[in-house]
KEKE-211846 format. One record per atom (N, C-alpha, C, CB): x, y, z; atom name; residue in three letters. Coordinates in Angstrom, 3 decimals. Glycine has a CB too. Layout:
BEGIN
> c1 c2 c3 lumgu seti
> X Y Z CA ALA
...
This chain:
BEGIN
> c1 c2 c3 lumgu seti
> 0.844 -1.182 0.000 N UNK
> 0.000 0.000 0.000 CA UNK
> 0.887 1.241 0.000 C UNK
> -0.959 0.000 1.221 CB UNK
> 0.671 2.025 -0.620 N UNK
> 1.346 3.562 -1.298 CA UNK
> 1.260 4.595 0.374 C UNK
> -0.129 4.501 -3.071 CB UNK
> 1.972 5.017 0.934 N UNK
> 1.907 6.035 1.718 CA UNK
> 2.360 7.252 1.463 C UNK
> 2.332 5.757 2.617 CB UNK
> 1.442 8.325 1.966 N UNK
> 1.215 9.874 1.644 CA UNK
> 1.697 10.010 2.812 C UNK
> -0.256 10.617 1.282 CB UNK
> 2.533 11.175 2.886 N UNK
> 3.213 12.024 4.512 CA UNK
> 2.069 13.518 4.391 C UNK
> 5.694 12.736 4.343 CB UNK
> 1.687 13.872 5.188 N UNK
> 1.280 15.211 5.305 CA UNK
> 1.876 16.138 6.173 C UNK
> 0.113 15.224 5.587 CB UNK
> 2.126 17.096 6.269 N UNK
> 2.815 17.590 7.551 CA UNK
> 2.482 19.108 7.179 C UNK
> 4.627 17.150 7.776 CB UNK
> 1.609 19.762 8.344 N UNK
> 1.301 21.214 8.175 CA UNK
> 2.002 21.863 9.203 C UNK
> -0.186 21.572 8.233 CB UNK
> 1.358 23.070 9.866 N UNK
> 2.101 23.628 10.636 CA UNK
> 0.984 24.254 11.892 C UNK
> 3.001 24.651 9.761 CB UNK
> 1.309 24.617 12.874 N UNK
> 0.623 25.627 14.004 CA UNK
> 0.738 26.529 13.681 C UNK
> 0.955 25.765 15.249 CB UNK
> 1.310 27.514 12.841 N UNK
> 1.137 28.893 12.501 CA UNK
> -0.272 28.961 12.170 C UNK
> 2.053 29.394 11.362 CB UNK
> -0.600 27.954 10.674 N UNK
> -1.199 28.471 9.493 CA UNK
> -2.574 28.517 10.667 C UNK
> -1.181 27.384 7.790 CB UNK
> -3.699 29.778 10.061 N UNK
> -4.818 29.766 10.752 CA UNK
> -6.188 28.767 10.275 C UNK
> -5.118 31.162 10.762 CB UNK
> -5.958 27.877 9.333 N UNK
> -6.918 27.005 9.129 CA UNK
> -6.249 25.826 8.934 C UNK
> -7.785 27.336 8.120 CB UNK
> -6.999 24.635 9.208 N UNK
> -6.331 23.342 10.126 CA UNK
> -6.166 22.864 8.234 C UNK
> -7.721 22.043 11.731 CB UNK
> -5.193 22.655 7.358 N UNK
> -4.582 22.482 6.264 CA UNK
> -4.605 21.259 6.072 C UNK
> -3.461 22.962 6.185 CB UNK
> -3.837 20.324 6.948 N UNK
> -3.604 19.392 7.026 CA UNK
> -4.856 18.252 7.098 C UNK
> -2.808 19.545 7.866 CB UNK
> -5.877 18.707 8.090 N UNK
> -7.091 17.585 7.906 CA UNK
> -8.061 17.726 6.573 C UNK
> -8.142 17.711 9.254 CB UNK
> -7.873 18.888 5.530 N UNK
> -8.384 19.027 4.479 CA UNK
> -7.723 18.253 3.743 C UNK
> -8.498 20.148 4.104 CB UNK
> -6.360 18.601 3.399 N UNK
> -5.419 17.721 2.858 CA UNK
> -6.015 15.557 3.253 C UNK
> -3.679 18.421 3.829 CB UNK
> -5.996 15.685 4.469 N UNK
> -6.164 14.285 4.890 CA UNK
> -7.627 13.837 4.120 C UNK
> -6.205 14.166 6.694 CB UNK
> -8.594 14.704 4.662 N UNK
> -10.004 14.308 4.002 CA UNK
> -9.949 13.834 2.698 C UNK
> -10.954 15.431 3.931 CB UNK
> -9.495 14.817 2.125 N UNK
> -9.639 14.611 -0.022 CA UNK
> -8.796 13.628 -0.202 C UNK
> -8.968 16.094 -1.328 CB UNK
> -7.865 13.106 0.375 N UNK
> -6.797 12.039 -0.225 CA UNK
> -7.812 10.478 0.523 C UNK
> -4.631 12.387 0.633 CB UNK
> -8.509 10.864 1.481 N UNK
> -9.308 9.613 2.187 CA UNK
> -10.356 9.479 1.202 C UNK
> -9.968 9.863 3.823 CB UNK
> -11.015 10.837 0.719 N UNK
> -12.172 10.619 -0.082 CA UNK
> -11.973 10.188 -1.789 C UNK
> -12.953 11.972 0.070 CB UNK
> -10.429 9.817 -2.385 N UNK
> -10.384 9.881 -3.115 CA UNK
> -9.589 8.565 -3.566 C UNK
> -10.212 10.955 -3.222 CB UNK
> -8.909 7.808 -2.458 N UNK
> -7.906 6.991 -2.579 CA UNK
> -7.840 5.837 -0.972 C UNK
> -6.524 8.096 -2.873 CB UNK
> -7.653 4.875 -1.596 N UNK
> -6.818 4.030 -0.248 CA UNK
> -5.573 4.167 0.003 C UNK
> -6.785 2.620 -0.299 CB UNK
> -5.339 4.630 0.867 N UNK
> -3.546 4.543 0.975 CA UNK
> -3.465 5.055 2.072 C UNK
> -2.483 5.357 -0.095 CB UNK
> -2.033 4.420 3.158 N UNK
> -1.562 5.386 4.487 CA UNK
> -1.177 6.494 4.064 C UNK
> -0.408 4.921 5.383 CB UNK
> -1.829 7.120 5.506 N UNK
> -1.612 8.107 5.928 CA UNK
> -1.050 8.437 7.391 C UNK
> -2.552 8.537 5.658 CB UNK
> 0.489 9.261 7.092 N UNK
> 1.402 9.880 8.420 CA UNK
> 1.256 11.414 8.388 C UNK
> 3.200 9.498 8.323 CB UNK
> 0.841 11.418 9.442 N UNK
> 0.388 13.163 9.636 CA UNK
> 1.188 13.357 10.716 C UNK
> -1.377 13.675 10.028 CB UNK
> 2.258 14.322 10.915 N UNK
> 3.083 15.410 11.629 CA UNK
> 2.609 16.294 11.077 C UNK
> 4.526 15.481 11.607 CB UNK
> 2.929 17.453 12.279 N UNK
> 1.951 19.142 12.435 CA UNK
> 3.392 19.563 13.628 C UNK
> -0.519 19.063 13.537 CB UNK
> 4.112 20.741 12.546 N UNK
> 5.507 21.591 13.593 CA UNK
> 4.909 22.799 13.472 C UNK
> 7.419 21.687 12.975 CB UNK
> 5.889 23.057 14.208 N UNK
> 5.717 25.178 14.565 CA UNK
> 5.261 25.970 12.834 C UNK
> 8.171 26.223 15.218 CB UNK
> 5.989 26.077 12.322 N UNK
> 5.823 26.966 10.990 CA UNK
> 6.967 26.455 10.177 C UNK
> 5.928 28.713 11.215 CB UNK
> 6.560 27.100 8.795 N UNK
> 6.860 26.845 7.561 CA UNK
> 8.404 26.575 7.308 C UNK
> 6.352 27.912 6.815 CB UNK
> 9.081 26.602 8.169 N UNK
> 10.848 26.683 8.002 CA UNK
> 10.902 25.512 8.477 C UNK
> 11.914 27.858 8.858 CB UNK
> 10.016 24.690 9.620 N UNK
> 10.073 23.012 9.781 CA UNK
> 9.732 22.368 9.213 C UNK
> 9.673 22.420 10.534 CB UNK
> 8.938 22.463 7.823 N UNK
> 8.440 22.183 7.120 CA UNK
> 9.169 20.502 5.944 C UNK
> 8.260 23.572 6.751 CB UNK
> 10.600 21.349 5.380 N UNK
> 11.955 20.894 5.002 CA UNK
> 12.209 19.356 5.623 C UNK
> 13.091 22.013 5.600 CB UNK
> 12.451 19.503 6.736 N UNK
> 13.273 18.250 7.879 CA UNK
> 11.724 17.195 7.941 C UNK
> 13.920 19.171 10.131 CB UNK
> 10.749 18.210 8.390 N UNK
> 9.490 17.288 9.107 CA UNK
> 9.056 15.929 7.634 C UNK
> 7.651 18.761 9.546 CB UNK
> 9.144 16.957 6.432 N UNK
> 9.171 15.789 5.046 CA UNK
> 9.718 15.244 4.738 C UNK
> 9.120 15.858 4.061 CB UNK
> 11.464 15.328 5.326 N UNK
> 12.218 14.501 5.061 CA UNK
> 12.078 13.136 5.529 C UNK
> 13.160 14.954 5.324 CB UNK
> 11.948 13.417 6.974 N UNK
> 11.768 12.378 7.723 CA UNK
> 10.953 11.540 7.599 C UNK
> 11.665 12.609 8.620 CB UNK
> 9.420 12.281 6.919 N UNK
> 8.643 11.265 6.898 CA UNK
> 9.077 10.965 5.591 C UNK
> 7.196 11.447 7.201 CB UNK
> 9.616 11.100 4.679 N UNK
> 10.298 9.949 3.626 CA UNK
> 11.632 8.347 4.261 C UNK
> 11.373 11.232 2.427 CB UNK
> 12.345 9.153 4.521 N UNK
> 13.341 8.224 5.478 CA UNK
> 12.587 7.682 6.537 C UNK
> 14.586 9.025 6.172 CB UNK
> 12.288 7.955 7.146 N UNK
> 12.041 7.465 8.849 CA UNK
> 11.092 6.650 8.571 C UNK
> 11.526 8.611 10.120 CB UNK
> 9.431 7.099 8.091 N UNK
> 8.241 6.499 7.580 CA UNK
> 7.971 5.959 6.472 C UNK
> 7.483 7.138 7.609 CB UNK
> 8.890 5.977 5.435 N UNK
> 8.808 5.305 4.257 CA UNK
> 7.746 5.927 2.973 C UNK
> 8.405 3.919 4.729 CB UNK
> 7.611 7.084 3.308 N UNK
> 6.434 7.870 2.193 CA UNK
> 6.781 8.091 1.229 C UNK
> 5.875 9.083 2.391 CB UNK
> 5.786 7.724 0.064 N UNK
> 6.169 7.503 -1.526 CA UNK
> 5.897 8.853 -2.306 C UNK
> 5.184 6.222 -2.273 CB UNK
> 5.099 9.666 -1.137 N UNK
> 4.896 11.008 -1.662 CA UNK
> 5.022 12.261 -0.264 C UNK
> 3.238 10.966 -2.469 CB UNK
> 4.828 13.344 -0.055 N UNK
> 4.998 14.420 1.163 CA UNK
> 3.826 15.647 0.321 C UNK
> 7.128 15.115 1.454 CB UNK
> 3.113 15.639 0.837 N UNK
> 2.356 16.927 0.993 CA UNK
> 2.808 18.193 2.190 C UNK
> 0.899 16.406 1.332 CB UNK
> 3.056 19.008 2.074 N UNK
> 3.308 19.750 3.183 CA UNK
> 2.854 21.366 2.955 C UNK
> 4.840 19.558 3.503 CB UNK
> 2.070 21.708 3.987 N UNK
> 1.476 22.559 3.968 CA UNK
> 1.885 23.642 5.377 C UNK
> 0.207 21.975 3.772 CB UNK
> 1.957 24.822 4.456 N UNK
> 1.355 26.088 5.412 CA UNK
> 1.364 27.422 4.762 C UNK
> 2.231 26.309 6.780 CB UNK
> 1.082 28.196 6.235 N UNK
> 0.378 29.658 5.754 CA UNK
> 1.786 30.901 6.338 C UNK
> -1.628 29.972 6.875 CB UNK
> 2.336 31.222 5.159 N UNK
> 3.113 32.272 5.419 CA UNK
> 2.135 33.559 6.163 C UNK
> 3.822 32.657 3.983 CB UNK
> 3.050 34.213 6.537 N UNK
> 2.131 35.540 7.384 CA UNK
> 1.986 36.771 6.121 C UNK
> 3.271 36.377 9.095 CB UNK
> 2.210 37.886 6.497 N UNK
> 2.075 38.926 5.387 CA UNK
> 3.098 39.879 5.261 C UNK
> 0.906 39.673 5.519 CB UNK
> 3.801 39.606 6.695 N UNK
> 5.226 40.726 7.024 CA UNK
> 6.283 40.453 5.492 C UNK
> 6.410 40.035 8.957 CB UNK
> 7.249 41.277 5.281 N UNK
> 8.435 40.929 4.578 CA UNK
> 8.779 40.078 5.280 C UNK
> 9.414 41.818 4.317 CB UNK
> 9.202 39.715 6.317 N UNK
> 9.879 39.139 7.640 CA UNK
> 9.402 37.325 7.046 C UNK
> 8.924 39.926 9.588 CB UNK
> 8.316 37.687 6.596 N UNK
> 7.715 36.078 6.743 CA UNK
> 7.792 35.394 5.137 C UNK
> 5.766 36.089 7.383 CB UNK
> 7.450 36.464 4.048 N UNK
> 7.865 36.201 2.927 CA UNK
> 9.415 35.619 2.400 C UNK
> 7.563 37.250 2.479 CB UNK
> 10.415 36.432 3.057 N UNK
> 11.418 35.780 3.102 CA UNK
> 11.876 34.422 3.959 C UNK
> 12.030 36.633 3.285 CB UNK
> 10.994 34.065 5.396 N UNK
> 11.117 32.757 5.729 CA UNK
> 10.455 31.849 4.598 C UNK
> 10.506 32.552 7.100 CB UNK
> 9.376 32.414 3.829 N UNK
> 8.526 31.144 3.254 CA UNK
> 9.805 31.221 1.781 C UNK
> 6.235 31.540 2.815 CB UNK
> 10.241 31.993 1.628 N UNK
> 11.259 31.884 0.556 CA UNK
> 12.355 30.933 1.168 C UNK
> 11.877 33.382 0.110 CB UNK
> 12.687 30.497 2.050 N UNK
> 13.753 29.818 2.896 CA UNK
> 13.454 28.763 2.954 C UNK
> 14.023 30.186 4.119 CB UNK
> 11.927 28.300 3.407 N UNK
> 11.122 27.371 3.523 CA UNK
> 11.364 26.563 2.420 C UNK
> 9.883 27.780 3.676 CB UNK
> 10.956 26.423 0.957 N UNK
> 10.818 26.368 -0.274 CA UNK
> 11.862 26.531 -0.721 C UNK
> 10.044 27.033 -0.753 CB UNK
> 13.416 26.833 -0.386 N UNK
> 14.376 26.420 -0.846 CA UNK
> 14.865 25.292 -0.162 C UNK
> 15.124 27.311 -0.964 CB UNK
> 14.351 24.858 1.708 N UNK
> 14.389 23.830 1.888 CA UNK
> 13.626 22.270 1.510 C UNK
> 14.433 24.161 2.686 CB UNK
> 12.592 22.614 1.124 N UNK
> 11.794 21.741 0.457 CA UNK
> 12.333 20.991 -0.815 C UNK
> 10.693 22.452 0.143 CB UNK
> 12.697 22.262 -1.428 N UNK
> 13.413 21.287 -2.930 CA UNK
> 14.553 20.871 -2.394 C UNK
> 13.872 22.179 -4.548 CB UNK
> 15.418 21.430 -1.431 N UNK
> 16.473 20.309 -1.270 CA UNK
> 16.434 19.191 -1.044 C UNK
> 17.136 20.419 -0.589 CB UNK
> 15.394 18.796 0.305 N UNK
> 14.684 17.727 0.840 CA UNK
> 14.439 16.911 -0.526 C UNK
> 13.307 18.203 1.697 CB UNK
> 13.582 17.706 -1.636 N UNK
> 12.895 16.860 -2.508 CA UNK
> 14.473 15.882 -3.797 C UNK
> 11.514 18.225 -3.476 CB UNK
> 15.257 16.649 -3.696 N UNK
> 16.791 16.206 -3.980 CA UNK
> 17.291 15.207 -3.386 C UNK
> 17.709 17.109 -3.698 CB UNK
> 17.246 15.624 -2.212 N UNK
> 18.193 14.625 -1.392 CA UNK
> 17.403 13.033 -1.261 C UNK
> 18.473 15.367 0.341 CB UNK
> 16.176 12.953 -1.333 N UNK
> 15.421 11.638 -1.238 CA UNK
> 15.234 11.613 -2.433 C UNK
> 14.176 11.441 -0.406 CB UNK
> 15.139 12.486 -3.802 N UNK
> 14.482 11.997 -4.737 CA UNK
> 12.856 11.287 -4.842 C UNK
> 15.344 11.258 -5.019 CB UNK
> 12.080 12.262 -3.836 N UNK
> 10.855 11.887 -3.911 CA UNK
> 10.252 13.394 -3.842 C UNK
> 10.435 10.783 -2.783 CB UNK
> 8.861 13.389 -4.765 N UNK
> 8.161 14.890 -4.662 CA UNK
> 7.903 14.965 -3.446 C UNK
> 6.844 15.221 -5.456 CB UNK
> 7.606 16.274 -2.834 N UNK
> 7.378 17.397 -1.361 CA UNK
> 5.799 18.128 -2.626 C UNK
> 9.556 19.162 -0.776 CB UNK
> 5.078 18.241 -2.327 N UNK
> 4.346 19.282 -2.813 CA UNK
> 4.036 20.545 -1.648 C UNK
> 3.033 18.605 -3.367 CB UNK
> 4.771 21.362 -2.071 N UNK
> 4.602 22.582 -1.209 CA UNK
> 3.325 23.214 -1.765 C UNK
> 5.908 23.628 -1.265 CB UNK
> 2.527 23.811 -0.623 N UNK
> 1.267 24.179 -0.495 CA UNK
> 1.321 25.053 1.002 C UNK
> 0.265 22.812 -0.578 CB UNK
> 1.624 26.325 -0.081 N UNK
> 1.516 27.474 1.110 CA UNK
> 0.407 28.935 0.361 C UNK
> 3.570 28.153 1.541 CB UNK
> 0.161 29.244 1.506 N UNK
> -1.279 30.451 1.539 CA UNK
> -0.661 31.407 2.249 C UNK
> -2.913 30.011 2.410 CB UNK
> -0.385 32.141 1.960 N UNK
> 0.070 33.372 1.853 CA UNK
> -1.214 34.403 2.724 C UNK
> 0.333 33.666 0.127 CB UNK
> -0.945 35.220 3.969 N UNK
> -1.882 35.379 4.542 CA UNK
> -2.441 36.667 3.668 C UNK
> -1.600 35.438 5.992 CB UNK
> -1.635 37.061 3.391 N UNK
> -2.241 38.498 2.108 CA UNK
> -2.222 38.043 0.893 C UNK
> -1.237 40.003 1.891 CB UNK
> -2.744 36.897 0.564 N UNK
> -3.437 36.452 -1.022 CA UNK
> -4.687 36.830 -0.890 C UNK
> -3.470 34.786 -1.518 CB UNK
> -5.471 36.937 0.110 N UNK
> -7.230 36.867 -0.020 CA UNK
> -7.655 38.647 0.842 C UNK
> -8.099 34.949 1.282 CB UNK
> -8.444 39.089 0.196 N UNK
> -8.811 40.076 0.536 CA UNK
> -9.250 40.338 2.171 C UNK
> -9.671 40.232 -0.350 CB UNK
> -9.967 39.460 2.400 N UNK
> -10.328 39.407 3.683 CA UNK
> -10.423 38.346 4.702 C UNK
> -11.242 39.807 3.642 CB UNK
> -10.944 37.534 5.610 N UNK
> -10.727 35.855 6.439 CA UNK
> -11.581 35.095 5.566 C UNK
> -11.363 35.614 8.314 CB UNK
> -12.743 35.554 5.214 N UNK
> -13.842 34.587 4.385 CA UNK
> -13.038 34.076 3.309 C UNK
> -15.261 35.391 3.716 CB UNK
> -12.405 35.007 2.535 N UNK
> -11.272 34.220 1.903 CA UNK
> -10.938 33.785 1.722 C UNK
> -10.731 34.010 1.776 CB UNK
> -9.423 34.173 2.634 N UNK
> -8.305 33.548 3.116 CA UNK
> -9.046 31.886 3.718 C UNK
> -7.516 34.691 4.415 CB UNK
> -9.903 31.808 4.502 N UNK
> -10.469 30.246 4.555 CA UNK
> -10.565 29.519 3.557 C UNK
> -11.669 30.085 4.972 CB UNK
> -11.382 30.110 2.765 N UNK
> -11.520 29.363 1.485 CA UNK
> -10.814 29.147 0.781 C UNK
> -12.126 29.639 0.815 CB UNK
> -9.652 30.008 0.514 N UNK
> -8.693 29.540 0.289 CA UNK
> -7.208 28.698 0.296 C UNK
> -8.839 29.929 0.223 CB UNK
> -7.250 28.711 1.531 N UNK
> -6.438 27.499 2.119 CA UNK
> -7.272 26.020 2.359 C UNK
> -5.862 28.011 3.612 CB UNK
> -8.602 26.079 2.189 N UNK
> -8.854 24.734 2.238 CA UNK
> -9.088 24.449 0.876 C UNK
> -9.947 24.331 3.143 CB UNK
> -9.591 25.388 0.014 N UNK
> -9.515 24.473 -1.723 CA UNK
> -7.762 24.323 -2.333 C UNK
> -10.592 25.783 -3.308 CB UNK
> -6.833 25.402 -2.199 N UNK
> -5.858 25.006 -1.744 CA UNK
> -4.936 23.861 -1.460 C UNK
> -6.040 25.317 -1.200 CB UNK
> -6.043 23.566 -0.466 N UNK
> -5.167 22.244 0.820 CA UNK
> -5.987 20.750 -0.303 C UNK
> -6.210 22.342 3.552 CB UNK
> -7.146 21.482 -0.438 N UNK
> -8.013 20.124 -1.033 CA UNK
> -7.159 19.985 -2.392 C UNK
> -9.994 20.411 -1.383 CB UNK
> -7.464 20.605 -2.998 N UNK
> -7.129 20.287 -4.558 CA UNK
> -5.190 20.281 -5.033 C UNK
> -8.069 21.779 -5.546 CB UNK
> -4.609 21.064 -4.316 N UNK
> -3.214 19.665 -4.083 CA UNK
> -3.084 18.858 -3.521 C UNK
> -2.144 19.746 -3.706 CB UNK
> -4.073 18.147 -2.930 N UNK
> -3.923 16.800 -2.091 CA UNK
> -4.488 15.915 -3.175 C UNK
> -4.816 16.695 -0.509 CB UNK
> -5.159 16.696 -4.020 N UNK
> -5.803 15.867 -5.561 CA UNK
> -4.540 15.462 -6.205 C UNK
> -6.800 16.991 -6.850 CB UNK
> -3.753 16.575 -6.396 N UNK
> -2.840 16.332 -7.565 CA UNK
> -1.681 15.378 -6.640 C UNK
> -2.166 17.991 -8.387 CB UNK
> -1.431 15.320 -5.459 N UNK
> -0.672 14.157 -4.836 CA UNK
> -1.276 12.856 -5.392 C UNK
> -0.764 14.173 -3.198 CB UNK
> -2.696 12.585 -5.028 N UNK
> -3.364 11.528 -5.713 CA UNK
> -2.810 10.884 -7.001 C UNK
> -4.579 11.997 -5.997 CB UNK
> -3.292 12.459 -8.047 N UNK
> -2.836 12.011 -9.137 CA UNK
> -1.466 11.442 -9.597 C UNK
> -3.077 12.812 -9.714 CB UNK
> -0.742 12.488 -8.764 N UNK
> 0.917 12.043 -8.697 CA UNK
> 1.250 10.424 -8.791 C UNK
> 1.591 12.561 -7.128 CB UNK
> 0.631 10.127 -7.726 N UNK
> 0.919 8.650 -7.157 CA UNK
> -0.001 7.896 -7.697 C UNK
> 0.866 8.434 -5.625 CB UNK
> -0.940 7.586 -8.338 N UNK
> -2.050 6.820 -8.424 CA UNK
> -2.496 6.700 -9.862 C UNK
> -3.076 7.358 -7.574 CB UNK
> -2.409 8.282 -10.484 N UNK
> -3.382 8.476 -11.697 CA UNK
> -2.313 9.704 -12.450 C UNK
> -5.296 9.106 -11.162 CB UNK
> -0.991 9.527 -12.775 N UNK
> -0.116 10.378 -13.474 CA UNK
> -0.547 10.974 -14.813 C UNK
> 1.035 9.681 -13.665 CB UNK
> -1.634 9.966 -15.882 N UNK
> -2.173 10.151 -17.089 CA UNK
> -3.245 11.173 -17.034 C UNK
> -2.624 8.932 -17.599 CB UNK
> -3.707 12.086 -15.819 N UNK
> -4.294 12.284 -15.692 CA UNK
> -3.826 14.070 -15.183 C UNK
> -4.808 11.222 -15.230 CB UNK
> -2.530 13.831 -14.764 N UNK
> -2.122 15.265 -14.564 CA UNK
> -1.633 15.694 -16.193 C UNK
> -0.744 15.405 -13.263 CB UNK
> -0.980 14.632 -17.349 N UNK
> -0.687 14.791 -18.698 CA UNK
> -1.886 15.209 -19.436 C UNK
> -0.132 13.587 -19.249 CB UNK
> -2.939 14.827 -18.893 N UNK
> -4.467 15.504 -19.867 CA UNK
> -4.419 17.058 -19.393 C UNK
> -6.429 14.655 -19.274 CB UNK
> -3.759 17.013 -18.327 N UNK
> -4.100 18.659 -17.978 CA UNK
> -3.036 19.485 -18.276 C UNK
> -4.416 18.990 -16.433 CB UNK
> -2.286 18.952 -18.769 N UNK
> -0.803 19.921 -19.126 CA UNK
> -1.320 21.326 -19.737 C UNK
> 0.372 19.076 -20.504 CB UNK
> -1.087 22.462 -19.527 N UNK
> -1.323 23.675 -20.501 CA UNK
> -2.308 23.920 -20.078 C UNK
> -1.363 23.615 -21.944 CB UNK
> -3.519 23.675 -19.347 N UNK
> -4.918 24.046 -19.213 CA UNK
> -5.041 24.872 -17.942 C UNK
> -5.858 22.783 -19.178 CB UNK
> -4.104 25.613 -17.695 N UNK
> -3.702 26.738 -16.577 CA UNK
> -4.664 26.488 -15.658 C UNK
> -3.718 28.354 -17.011 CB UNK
> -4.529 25.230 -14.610 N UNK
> -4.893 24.722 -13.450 CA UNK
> -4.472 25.956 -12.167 C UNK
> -4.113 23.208 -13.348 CB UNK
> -5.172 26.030 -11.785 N UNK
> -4.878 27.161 -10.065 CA UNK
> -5.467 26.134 -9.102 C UNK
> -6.057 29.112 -9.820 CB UNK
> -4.691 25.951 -8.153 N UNK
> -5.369 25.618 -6.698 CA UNK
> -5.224 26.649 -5.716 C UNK
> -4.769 24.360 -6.023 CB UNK
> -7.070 26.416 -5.443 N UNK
> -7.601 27.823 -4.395 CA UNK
> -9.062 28.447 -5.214 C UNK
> -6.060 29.431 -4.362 CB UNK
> -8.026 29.238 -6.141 N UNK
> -8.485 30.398 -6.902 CA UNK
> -9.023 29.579 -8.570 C UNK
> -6.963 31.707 -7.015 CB UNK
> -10.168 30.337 -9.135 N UNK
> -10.677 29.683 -10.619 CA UNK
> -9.179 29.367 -11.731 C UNK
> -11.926 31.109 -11.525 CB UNK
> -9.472 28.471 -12.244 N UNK
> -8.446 28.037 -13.062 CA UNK
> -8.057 29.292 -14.092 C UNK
> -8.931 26.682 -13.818 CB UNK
> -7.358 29.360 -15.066 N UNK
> -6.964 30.874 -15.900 CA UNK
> -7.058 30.283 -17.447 C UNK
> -5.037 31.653 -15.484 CB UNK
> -7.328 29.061 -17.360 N UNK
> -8.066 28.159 -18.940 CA UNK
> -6.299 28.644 -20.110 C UNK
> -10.503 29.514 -19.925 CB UNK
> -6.239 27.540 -20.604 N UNK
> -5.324 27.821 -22.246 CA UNK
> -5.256 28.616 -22.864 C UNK
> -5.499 27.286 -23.257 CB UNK
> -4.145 29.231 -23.404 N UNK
> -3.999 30.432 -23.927 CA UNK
> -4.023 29.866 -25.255 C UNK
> -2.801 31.301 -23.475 CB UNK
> -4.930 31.306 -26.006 N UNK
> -5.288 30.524 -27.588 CA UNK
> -4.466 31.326 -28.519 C UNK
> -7.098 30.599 -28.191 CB UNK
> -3.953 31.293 -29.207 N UNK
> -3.030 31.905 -30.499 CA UNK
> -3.097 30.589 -31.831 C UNK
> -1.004 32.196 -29.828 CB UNK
């Protein structure tokens, strides 16, 4: 059986990780290892591990940068640790971060970290399960969160 790692954070203000968990339960059989650290800079190590330590064939990892410069540049730090992680094991990390000043206001910002959280926990699916299926979508300017931006026609 195929195991998914999830690992969000206590910063982010909407629980990421059990959305993430739901859509991959509602969509697939497979384990599931859920770790939850401080914020987005533990992010790196917490996926590693669950590749090495737990044996996960894929890492979802999620969180919510803040809005400061201060935090933009951790989530820039974050995400250079991630692809290393994703190097050093040679297994995908799908980073899935929400940005607390992407959404105009909280009604939002909710909604947006859980379609977000939901619909890359799809494309983990697909990753692992149904790959022919992320190739039908190549070019068809997919967004998770926000409405898709459809093929550019020329």
């Amino acid at each position: 059986m195929k195991t998914i790692g999830v690992v969000d954070t206590t910063f982010a203000r909407f629980n990421m990780g059990r959305a993430a968990v739901d859509e991959i339960q509602q969509n697939v059989s497979a384990k599931i290892k859920r770790i939850t650290v401080p914020g987005v800079k533990d992010l790196p190590v917490a996926s590693k591990k669950l590749i090495e330590e737990e044996g996960c064939d894929i890492v979802i990892a999620l969180g919510m940068p803040g809005a400061k410069e201060q935090d933009k540049i951790c989530a820039h730090e974050a995400s250079t640790g991630i692809i290393q992680a994703q190097l050093m094991t040679n297994t995908h990390i799908i980073e899935v971060f929400v940005h607390e000043d992407e959404a105009k206001d909280e009604k939002e910002l909710a909604f947006l970290m859980e379609m977000r959280s939901r619909e890359h926990a799809l494309n983990v699916v697909n990753m692992l399960f149904h790959p022919e299926k992320l190739v039908k979508q190549a070019g068809t300017g997919q967004r998770q969160g926000f409405e898709d931006v459809g093929t550019l026609r020329h």
